[in-house]
C-alpha positions as CSV (number, residue, x, y, z in Angstrom):
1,X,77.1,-46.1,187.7
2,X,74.5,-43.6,187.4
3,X,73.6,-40.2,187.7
4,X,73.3,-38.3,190.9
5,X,69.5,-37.6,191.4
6,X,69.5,-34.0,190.6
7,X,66.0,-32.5,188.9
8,X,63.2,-33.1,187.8
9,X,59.5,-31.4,188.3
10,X,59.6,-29.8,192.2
11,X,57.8,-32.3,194.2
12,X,57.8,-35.3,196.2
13,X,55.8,-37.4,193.7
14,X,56.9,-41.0,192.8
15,X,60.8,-41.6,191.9
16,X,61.7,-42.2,188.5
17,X,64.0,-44.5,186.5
18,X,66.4,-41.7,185.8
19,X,70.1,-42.5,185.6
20,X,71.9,-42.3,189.2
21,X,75.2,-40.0,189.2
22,X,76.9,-41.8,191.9
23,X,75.9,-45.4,192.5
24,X,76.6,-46.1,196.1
25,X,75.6,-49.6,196.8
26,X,75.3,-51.2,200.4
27,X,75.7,-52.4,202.7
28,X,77.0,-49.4,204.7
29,X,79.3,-50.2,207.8
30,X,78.5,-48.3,211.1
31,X,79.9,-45.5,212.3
32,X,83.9,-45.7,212.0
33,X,83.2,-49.2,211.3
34,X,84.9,-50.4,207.7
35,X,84.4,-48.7,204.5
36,X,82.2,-47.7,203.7
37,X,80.9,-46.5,206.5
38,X,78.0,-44.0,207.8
39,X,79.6,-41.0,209.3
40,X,78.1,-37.7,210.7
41,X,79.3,-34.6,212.5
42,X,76.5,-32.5,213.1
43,X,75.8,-29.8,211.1
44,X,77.5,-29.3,207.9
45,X,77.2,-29.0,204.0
46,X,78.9,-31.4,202.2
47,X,78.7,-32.4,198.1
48,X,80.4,-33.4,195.2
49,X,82.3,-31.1,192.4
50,X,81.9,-32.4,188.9
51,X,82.2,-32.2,185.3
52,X,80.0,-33.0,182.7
53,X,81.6,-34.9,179.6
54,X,78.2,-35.2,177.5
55,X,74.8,-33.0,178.2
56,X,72.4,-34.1,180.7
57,X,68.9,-33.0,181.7
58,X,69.0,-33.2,186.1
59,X,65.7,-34.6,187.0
60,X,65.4,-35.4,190.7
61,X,68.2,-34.0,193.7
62,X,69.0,-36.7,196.6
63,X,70.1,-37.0,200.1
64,X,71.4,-40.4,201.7
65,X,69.4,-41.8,204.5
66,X,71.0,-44.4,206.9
67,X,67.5,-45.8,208.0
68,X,67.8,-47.0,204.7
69,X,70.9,-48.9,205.5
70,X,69.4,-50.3,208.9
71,X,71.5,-47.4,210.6
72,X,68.7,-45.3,212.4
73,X,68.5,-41.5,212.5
74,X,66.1,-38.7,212.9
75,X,65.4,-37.0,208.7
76,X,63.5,-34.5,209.0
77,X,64.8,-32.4,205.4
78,X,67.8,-31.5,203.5
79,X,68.3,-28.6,201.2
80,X,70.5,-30.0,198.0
81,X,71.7,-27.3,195.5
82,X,73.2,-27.6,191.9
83,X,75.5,-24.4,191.8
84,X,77.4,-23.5,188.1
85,X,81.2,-23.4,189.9
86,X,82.3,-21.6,186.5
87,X,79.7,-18.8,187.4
88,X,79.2,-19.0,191.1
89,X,75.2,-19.3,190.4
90,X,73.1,-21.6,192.4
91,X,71.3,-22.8,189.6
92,X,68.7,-25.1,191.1
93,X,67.6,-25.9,194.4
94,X,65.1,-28.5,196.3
95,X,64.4,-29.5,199.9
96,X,64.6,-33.4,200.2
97,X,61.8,-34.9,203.0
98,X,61.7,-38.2,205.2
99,X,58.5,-39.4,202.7
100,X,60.3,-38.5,199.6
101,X,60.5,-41.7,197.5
102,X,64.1,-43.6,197.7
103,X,65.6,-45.3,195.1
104,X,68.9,-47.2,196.2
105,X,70.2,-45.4,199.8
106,X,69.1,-42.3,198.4
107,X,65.7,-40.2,198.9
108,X,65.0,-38.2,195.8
109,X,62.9,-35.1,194.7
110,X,61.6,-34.0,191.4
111,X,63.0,-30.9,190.0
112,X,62.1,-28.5,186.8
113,X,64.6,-30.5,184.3
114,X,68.1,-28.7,184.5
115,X,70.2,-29.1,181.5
116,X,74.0,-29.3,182.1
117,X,76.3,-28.5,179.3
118,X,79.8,-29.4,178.4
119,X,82.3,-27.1,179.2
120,X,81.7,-26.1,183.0
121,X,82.5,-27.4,185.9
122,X,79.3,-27.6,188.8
123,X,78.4,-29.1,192.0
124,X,76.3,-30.3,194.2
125,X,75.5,-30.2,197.5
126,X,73.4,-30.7,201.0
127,X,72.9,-29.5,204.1
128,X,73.1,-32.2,206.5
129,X,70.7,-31.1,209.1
130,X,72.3,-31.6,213.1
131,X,72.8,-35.6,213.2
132,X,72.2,-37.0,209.9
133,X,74.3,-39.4,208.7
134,X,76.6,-39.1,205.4
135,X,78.6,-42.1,204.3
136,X,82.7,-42.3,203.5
137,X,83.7,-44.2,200.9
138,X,86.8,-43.8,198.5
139,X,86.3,-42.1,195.2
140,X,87.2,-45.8,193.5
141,X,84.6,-47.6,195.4
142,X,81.9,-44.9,194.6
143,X,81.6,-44.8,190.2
144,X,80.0,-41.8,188.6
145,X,78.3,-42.4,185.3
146,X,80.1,-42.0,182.1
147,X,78.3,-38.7,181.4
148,X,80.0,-36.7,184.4
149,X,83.4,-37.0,186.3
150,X,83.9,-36.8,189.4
151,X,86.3,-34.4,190.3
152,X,86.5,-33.5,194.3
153,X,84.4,-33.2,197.3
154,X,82.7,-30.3,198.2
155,X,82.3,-29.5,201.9
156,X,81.3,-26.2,203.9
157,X,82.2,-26.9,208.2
158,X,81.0,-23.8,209.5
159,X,77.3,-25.3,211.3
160,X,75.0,-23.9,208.2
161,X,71.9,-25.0,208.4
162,X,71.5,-23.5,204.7
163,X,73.1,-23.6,201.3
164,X,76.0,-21.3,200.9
165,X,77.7,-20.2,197.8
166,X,80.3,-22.1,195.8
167,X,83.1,-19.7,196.4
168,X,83.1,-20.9,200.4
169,X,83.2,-24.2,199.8
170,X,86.3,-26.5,200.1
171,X,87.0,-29.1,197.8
172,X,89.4,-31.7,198.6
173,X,89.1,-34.6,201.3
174,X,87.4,-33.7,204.8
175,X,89.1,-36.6,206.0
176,X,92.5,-36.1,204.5
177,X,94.5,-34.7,201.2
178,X,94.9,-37.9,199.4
179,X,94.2,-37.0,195.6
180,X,91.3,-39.4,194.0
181,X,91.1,-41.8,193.3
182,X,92.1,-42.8,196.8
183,X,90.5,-39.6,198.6
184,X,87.9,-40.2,201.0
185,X,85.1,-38.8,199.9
186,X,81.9,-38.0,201.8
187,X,78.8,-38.5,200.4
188,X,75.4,-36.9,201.2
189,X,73.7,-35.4,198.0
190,X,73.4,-37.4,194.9
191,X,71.4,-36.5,192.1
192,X,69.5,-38.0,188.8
193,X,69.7,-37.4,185.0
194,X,68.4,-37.7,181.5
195,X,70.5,-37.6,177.9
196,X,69.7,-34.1,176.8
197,X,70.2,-32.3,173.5
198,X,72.9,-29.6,174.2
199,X,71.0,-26.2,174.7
200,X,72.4,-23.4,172.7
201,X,74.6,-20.4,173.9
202,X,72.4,-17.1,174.7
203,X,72.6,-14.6,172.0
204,X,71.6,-10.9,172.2
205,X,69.8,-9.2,169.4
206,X,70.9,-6.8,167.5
207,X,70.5,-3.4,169.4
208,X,68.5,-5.1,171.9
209,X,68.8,-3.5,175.0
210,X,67.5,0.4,175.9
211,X,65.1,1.3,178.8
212,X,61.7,-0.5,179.6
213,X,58.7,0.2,177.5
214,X,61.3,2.3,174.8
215,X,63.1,0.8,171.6
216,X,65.7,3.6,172.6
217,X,69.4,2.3,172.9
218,X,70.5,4.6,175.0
219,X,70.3,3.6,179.2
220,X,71.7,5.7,182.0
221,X,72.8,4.1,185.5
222,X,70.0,3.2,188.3
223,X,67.7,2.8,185.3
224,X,65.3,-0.1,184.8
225,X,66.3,-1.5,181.3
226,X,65.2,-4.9,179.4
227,X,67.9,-7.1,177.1
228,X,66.3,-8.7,174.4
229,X,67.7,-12.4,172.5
230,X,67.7,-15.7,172.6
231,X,68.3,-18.8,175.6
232,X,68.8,-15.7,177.9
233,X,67.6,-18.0,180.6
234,X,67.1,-21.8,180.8
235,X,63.3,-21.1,182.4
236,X,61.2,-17.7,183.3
237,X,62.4,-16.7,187.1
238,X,61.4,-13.3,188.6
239,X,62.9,-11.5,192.0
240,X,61.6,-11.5,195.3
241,X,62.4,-8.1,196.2
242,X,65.6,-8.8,197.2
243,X,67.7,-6.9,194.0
244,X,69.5,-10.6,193.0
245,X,72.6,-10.5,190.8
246,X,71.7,-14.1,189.7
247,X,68.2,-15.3,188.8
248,X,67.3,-18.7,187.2
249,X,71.2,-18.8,186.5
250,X,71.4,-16.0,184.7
251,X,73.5,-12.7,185.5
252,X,74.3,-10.0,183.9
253,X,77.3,-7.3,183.9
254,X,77.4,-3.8,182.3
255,X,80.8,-1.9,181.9
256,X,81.8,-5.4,184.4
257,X,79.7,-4.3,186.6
258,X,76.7,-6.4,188.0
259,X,73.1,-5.8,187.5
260,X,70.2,-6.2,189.4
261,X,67.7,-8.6,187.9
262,X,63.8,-8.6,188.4
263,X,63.0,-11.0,185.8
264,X,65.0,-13.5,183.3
265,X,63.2,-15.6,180.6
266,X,64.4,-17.0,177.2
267,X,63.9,-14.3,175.0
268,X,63.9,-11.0,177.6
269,X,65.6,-9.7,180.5
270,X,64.5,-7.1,183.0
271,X,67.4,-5.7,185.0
272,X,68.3,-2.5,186.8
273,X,71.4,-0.5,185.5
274,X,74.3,-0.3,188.5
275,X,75.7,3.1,189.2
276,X,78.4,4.0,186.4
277,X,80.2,7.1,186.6
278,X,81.3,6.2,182.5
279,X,79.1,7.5,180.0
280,X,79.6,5.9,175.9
281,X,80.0,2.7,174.5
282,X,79.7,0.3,177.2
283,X,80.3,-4.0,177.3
284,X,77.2,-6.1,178.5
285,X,77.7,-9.6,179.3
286,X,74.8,-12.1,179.8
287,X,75.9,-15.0,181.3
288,X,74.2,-18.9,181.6
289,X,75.0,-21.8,182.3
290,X,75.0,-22.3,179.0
291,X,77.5,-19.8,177.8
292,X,77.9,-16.3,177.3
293,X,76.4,-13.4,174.9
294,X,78.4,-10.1,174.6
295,X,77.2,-6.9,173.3
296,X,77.7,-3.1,173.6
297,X,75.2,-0.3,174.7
298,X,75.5,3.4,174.9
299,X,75.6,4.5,178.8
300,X,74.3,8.4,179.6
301,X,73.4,10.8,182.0
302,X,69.9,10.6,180.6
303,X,67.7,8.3,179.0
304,X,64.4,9.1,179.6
305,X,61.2,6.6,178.9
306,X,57.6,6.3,180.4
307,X,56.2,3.3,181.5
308,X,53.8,2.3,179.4
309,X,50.1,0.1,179.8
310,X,50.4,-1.0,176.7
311,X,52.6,0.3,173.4
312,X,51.5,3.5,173.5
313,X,49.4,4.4,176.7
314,X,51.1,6.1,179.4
315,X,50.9,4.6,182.5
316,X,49.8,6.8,185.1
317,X,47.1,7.6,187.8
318,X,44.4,9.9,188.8
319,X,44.1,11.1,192.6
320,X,41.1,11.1,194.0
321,X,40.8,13.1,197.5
322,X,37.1,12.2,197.6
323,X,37.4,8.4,197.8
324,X,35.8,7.9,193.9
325,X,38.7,6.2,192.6
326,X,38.4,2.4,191.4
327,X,41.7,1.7,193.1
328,X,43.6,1.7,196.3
329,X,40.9,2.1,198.7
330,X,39.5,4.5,196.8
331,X,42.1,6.8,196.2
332,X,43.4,6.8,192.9
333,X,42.1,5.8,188.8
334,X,44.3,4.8,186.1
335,X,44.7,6.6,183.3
336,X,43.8,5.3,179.6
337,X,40.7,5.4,177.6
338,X,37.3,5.3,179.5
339,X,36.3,2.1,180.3
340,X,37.7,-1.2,180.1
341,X,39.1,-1.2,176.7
342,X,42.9,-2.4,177.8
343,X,41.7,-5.3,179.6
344,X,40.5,-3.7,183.0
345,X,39.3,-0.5,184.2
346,X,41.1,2.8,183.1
347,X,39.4,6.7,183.0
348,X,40.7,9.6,180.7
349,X,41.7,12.9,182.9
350,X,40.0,16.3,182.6
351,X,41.2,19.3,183.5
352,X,41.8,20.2,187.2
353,X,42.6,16.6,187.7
354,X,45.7,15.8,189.6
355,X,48.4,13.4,187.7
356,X,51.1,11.2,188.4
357,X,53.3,9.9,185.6
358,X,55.6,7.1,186.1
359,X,59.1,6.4,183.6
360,X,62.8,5.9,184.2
361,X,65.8,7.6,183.2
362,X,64.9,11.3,183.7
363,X,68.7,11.5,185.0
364,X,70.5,12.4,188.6
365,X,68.5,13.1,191.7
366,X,69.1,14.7,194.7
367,X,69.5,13.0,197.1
368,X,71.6,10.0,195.3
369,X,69.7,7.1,195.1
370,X,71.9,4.2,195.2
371,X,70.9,1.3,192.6
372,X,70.5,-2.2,193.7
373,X,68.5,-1.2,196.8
374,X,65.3,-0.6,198.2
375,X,64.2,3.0,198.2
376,X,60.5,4.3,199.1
377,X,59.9,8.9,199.4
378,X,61.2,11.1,196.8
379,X,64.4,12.5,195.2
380,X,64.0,15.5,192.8
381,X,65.7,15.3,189.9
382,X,68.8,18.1,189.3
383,X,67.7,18.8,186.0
384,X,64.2,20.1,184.9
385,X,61.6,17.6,183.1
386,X,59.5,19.7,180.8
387,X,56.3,18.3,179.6
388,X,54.4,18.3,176.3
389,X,51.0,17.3,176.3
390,X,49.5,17.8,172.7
391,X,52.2,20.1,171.6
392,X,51.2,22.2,174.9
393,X,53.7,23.0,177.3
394,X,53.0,22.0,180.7
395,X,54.8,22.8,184.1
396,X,55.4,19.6,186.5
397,X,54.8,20.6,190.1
398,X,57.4,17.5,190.7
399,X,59.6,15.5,188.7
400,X,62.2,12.6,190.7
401,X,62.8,9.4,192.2
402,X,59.4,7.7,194.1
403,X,61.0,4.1,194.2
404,X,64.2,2.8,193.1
405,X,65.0,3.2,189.7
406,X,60.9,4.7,189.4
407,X,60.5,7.9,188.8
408,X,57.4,9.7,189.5
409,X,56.1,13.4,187.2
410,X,53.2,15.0,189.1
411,X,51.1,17.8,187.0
412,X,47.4,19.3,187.3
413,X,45.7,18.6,183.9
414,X,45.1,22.5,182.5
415,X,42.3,23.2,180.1
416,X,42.8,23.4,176.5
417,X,44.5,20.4,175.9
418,X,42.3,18.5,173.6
419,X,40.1,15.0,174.2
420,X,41.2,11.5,173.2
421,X,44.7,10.1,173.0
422,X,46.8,12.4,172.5
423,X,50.5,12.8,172.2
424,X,52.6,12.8,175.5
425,X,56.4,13.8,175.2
426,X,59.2,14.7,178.3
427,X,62.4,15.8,177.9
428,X,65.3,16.4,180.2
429,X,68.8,17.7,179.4
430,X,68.0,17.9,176.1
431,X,67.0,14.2,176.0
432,X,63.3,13.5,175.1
433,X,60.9,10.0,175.6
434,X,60.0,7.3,173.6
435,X,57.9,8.2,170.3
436,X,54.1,7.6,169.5
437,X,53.5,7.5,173.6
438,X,49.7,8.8,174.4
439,X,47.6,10.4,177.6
440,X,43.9,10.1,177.0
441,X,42.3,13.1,177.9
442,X,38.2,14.1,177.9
């Protein structure tokens, strides 16, 4: 039998001759009628958990639809989710709708193709919306393709209206504990597939993670840090905001701890460091649904970096109290070379101008700033920043925490400090920035 419509391009555009996961063929009986038969309970989220003997590209998630059977009911939309149960990671998700195209008793959506693996166990499932109709059948009378088996149902009772993670759901038999093949199964999502070549396990480079912007490979906790490598993430995903430990089904631990991630791709991963007491040799983990990369980087009290505009340009601002600035309303400039050399418009400071640096890893703050949450005012650092500005020392007026994980390094440009780009260095408890980093001056 074939695939379970799972993936494919997101849309509702015309269903495709994909391989079905689990062929359910009519007719379906009525309700409590012989099996198999349509059944609904208001509602519920209910599924499949599976395994995959041979690795498949998902191209299109389903939901069964009774009207299809000549049972009537109201579709409005289903949410169907693919979640990794070896990783607890909801690693696709689509909203299936009344004109979606059906092929068999299914409806079916296009997904971004999902490749599935060997070696992990996943599962599928759909919200049934108040009255829709599922159907129960026996696992025997209900084949899954050769490519996956079929290994329990997956079923969540408590009235969501949304998909819920994969450690709350419940496999066995709603209807009973009778192990398959003789287990009543019940049957709303179903998904379709592709033959896929297996995708390789992600792999970290060598000495590939330190702080944004900085080739250093040193981070500190709270900090904003990238891992570089390859198949770090089946597709390019970025957060919402929302400080995810799992993005595009990828997460990430450090010293087992998880990270917050703001953006996953194949070959890069931007994450924030969770709060770590340990300092040395630390574990990082990156974990697909592909496999796992392991690695080791050094955790401190402070690794300092700036954020840079490009390799070397600091990125900063100018504030303007007089309304001149070409950004915010008015308010502020960015710093870089005068005119529109970087790809958009940037002014060098002179002195008496008023400067705002931005980096991370300048060290503990007062207050504590939690990682992993949102944070807007300031927090001073406990330990000074000193600045060098073309081998010139130079006195912040404030060095600490603006946003989470941001810190923010506000100065008045003095005279005397040279014109062009010129070399930009900060250090804090003995612990200095990323080389070759530049402030352009006039």
């Amino acid at each position: 039998m074939g695939a379970l419509v799972l993936a494919a391009c997101v849309g509702t555009g015309t269903a495709r001759a994909d391989t079905v996961a689990i062929n359910l063929a009519g007719p379906i009986n009525a309700p409590g009628g012989a099996l198999p038969f349509n059944y609904t309970q208001g509602s519920y989220l209910t599924g499949f958990v599976f395994r995959v003997n041979s690795a498949i590209s998902i191209t299109q998630l389903g939901f069964y639809d009774s009207n299809l059977t000549s049972v009537p009911e109201t579709f409005v939309s289903s949410a169907v989710g693919v979640y990794d149960m070896t990783t607890n990671t909801l690693l696709t998700s689509a909203t299936v709708l009344p004109s979606a195209p059906a092929t068999g008793l299914f409806r079916y959506v296009s997904i971004i193709p999902l490749t599935l693996n060997t070696g992990h166990t996943y599962a599928i499932v759909g919200v049934t919306g108040t009255n829709y109709y599922t159907v129960g059948v026996q696992a025997s009378a209900a084949p899954a393709d050769a490519a996956i088996t079929y290994v329990s149902t997956a079923y969540y009772t408590a009235g969501t209206t949304t998909l819920v993670e994969p450690n709350l759901f419940s496999q066995g038999n709603i209807f009973g504990n009778a192990p398959p093949p003789n287990t009543l199964n019940d049957f709303g999502p179903n998904f379709q597939f592709t033959a896929a070549d297996a995708v390789p396990p992600p792999a970290i480079t060598p000495n590939g993670i330190g702080p944004n912007d900085s080739s250093a490979t040193t981070i500190e906790a709270g900090e904003w840090a990238s891992i570089y490598g390859v198949n770090l993430a089946g597709a390019s995903a970025t957060w919402t905001g929302n400080f995810p430990t799992s993005l595009g089904g990828t997460s990430v631990t450090i010293d087992g701890k998880q990270a917050y991630l703001w953006y996953v791709s194949a070959s890069q991963i931007n994450l924030q460091v969770p709060d770590d007491a340990a300092t040395g040799s630390v574990a990082v983990v990156v974990t697909t649904p592909n496999g796992t990369a392991s690695s080791t980087v050094t955790l401190a009290q402070f690794a300092p970096s700036f954020n840079l505009l490009d390799t070397k340009h600091v990125a900063g601002i100018i504030l303007r109290s007089n309304g001149s600035g070409a950004y915010g309303g008015g308010t502020y400039d960015i710093i870089g070379p005068t005119g529109t050399a970087l790809g958009y418009a940037t002014v060098a400071a002179k002195a008496g101008d008023s400067i705002e640096l931005f980096g991370v890893g300048f060290g503990p703050t007062s207050p504590h700033v939690a990682a992993g949450a949102i944070f807007s005012g300031s927090a001073s650092t406990i330990n000074t920043v000193s600045l060098s500005i073309n081998n010139v020392s130079v006195n912040p007026s404030f060095a600490g925490l603006s946003a989470a994980g941001l810190y923010q390094i506000n100065f008045t440009v003095p005279a005397g400090l040279g014109t062009g780009d010129v070399a930009l260095v900060a250090t804090v408890g003995s612990a200095s920035t990323q080389p070759s980093v530049v402030i352009s001056l006039q």
